[in-house]
N, C-alpha and C positions, 0 to 999 in steps of 0.2 A: 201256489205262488212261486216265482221263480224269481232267482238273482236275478239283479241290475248290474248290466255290465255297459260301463258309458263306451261310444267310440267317438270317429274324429267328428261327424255332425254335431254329434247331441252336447258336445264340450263347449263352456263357455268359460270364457277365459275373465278374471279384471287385474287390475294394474295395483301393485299394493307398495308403499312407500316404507322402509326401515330405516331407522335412524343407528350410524353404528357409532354414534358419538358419546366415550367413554365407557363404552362397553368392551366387553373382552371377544376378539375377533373370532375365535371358534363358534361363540354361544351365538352371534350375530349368521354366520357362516349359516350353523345349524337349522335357525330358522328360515330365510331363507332357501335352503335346500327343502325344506319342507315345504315350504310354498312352490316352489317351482315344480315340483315331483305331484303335489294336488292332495298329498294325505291328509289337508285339514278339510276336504270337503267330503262328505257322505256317501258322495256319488265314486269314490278313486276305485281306479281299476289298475292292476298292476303292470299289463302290457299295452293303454294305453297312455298316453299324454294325454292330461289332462291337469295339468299342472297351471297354474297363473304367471303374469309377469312380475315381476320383480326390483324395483328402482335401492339399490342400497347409496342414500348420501352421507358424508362425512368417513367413507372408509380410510381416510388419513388420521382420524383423532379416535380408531378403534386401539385398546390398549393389548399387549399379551403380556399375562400373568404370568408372576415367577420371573426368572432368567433367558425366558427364551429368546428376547430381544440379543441378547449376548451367546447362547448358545446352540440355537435354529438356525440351519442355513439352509438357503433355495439353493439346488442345485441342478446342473444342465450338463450333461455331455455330447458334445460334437461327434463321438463316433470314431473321432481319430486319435492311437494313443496317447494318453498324455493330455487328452481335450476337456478334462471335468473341469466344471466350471463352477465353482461355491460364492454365495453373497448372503451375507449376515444378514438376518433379519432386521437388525439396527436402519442397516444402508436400504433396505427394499422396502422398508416401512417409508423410509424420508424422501427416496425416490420413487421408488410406484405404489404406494400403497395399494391402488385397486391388483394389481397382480397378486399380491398378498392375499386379497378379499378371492379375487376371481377361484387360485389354487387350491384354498378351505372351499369353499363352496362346490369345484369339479372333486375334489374325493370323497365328498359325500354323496355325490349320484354315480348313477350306475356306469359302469364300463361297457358302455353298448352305445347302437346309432338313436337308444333313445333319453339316454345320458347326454350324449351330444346337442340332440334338437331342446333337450331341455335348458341347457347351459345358454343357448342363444336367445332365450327368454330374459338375462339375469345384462340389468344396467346399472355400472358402476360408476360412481363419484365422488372423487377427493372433500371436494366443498361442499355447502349447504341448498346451490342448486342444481338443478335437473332441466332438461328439457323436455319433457314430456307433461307436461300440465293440464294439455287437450286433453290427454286419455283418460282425464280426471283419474287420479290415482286413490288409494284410502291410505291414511297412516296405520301402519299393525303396529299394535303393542306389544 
């Protein structure tokens, strides 16, 4: 008997819906990383994609424990001396919360072009709706 190794035919994808409403933004992150990457199905194989879609709603009413809403900062440098650019978690929570969401979610997959194609799986949302309805989504617990 020989391993199962899926590739890009034999992968089926479905569309799974997370609520991150008053959950703590890592743990919500986490999960969805796991869906995206496919380790919850039997069939994962580590150098393929075969990960699912991903809808996370209510990424603006995810909480972060402890102080870190005061002491986490997003940071960005330009590249030109002098160009860091720091913003409080407080402020990127109230103004983009999905970048908040999107950030946790890209450091938990891989640093490669298949970290990338999996990240383009993952749909973010402030509020309680989504547009994707068609693709009949399931809620995960």
């Amino acid at each position: 008997m020989s391993t199962y190794m899926a590739n890009k035919a034999t992968v089926e994808r479905k569309w799974y819906v997370l609520d991150a409403a008053g959950k703590p933004l890592g743990r919500t992150a986490a999960t969805a990383a796991v869906l995206l990457r496919g380790k919850h199905k039997p069939t994962y194989t580590p150098h393929v994609d075969c990960g699912d879609f991903v809808i996370v709603i209510n990424a603006d009413k995810a909480v972060l424990t402890g102080n870190k809403l005061q002491q986490k900062y997003y940071r960005t440098h330009s590249g030109y001396p002098g160009g860091l650019h720091e913003t409080q978690y407080k402020l990127l929570m109230e103004k983009r919360p999905e970048l908040a969401m999107q950030l946790a979610v890209k450091g938990m997959l891989g640093k490669n072009s298949l970290g990338r194609q999996q990240l383009k799986r993952l749909k973010l949302y402030s509020g309680s709706e989504h547009k994707h309805a068609a693709q009949k989504p399931e809620i995960w617990e």
